[in-house]
C-alpha positions as semicolon CSV with decimal commas, in nm:
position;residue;x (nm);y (nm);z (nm)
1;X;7,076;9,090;16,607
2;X;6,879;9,431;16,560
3;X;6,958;9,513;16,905
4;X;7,292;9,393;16,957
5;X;7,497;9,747;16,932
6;X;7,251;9,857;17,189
7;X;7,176;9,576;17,405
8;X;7,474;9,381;17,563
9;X;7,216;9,069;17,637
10;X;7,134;9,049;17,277
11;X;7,536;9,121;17,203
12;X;7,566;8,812;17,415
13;X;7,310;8,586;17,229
14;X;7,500;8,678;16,890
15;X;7,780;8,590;17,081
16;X;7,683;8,228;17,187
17;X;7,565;8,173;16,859
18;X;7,853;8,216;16,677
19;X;8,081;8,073;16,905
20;X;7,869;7,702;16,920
21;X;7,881;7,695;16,581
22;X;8,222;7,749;16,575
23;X;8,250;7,461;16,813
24;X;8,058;7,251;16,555
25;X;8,313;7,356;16,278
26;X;8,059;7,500;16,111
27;X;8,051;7,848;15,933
28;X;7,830;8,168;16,032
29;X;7,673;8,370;15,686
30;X;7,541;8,647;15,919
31;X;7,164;8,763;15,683
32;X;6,950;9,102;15,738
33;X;7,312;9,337;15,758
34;X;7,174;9,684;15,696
35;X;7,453;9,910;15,852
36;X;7,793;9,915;15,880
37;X;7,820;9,924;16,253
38;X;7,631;9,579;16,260
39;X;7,866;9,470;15,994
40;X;8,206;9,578;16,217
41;X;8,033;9,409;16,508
42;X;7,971;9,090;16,345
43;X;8,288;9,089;16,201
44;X;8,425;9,142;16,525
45;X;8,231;8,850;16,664
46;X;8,318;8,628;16,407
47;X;8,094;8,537;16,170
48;X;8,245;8,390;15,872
49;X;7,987;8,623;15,617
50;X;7,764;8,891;15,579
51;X;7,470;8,942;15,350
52;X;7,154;9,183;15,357
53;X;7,102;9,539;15,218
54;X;7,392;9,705;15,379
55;X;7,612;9,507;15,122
56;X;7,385;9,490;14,803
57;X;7,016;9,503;14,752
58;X;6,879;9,183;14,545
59;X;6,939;9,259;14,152
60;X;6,898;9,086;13,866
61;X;7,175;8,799;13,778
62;X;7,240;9,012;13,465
63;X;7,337;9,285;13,735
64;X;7,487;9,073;13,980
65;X;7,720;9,029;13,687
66;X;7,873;9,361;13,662
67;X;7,824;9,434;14,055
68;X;8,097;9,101;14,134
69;X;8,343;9,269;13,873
70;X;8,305;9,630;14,039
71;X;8,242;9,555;14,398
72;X;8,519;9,709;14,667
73;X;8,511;9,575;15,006
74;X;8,430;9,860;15,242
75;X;8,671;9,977;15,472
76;X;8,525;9,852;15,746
77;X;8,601;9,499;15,563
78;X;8,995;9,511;15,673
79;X;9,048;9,317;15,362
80;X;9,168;9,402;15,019
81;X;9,009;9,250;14,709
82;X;9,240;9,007;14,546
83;X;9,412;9,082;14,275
84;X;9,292;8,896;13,964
């Protein structure tokens, strides 16, 4: 996945992942996200979630806490957060 922005080979191998999963009915939690161009270009590809740095760094569940109450999706997201 590192070189997938960069590399159209590994862009396809991302590609055939997601898509034989997809086949399987099965979802595709994307892990190791540091930037938001990988984010877009998973998102773009796909896959059903994203976790790894580039969306929070591993806290404490006391943290976690107050992070799920304040979190905004980025804009690269295309999503709103629903209203509570």
């Amino acid at each position: 996945m590192r070189d997938m922005l960069d590399d159209e080979r590994n862009r396809a191998l991302v590609r055939g992942i997601v898509s034989l999963a997809h086949a399987f009915n099965r979802k595709v939690v994307t892990e190791g996200v540091e930037t938001p161009s990988h984010a877009e270009a998973l998102r773009d590809l796909g896959c059903d979630g994203l976790q790894g740095y580039g969306i929070a760094r591993p806290m404490p569940l006391s943290d976690l806490i107050a992070w799920i109450g304040a979190w905004q999706p980025p804009a690269w997201v295309g999503v709103q957060r629903p209203v509570r």
